[in-house]
N, C-alpha and C positions, 0 to 999 in steps of 0.2 A: 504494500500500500504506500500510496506515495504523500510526502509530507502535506501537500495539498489536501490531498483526499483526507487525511487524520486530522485537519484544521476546519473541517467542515461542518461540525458540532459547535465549536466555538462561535466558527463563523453564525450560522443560523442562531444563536445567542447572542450573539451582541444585535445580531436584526431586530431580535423578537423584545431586548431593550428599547431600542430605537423607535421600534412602533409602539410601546408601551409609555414611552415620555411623549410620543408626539401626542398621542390620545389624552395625558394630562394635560398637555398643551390646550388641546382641544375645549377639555372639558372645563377649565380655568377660563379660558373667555367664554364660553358660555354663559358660563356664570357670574364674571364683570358682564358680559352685555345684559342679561337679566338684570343686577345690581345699575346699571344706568336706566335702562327704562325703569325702575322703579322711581329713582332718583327725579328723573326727568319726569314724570306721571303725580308724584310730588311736589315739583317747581309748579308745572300747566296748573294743578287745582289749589294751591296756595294765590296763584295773577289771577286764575278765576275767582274765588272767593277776594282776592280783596276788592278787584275792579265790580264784581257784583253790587256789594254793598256802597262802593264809591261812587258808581253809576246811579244810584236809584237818586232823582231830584222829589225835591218835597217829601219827602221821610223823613221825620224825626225819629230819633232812637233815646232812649233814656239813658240816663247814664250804667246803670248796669248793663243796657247791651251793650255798648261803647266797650265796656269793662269786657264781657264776654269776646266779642268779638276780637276785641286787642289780643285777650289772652289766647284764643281760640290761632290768631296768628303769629304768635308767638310759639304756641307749641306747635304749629307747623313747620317753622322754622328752624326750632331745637330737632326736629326729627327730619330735616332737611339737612341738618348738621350732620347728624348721626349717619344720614346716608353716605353721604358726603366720605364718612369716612369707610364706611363698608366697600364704597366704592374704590377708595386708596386704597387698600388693603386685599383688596379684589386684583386691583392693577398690581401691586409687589407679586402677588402668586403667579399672575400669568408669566410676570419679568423672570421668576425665580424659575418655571418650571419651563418655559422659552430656553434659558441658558442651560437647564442640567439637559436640556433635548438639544442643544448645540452641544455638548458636551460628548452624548453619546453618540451623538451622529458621527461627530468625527472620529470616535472609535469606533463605530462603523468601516466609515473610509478608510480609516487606516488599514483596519484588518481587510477590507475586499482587495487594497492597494499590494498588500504586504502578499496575498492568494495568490492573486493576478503575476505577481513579478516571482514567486514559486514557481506556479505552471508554467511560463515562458520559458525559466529556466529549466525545468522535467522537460518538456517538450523538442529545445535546444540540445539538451543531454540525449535522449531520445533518436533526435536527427542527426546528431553526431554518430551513433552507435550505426544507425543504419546505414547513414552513406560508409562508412568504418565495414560492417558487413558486405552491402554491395562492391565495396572495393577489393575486398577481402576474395569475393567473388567471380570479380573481372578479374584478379590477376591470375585466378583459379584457371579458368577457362582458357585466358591469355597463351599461360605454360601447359595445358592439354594440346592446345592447337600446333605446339611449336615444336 
């Protein structure tokens, strides 16, 4: 068996890492873009509600709703914070799991690279042997004939 052929386990190993980080990859922005449409879904009904209530002419409000309502946008905004940060922290994971999938890839590469330049050389050893044999051959026949 040729060293190639005995690196071929390996080889399919570091693949089946490779597609295993991209897939967290994957699955990491999913999950920030879920966390920005939430974010953003957020912002859109905190400018509706307040242009609502800014918009209505001729309404009075009492001061308790004033009060409600302030506070009512107030804790929309602490939890527009909050997203805010789910969403940073969303963004660090795809970063994090982005770089350990540029990591494996290139061990990847390296190992198909490291295959590849194996085989050429079996292949070259290989084509040495034979033209070595067919020579081997002709000189056979060469000194039959003579």
């Amino acid at each position: 068996m040729t060293r190639s052929k005995k690196l071929q386990p390996v080889v399919k190993h570091v693949d089946k890492n490779e597609q295993s980080a991209l897939k967290a990859v994957a699955i990491s922005q999913q999950l920030l873009q879920q966390h920005l449409n939430q974010l953003q879904q957020l912002k859109d009904y905190k400018n509706e509600y307040a242009n609502k209530h800014s918009s209505e002419k001729g309404v009075s409000y009492s001061a308790l709703q004033l009060q409600e309502f302030n506070r009512f946008l107030n804790q929309l905004s602490d939890t527009i914070s909050q997203q805010q940060q789910i969403v940073a922290m969303a963004q660090r994971e795809v970063d994090l799991k982005r770089q350990s999938w540029k990591v494996t890839r290139s061990r990847s590469d390296a190992m198909h690279k490291m295959v590849d330049r194996m085989q050429a050389s079996e292949l070259q050893k290989a084509e040495k042997i034979e033209q070595k044999y067919m020579d081997e051959v002709a000189l056979r026949i060469s000194l039959k004939t003579t």
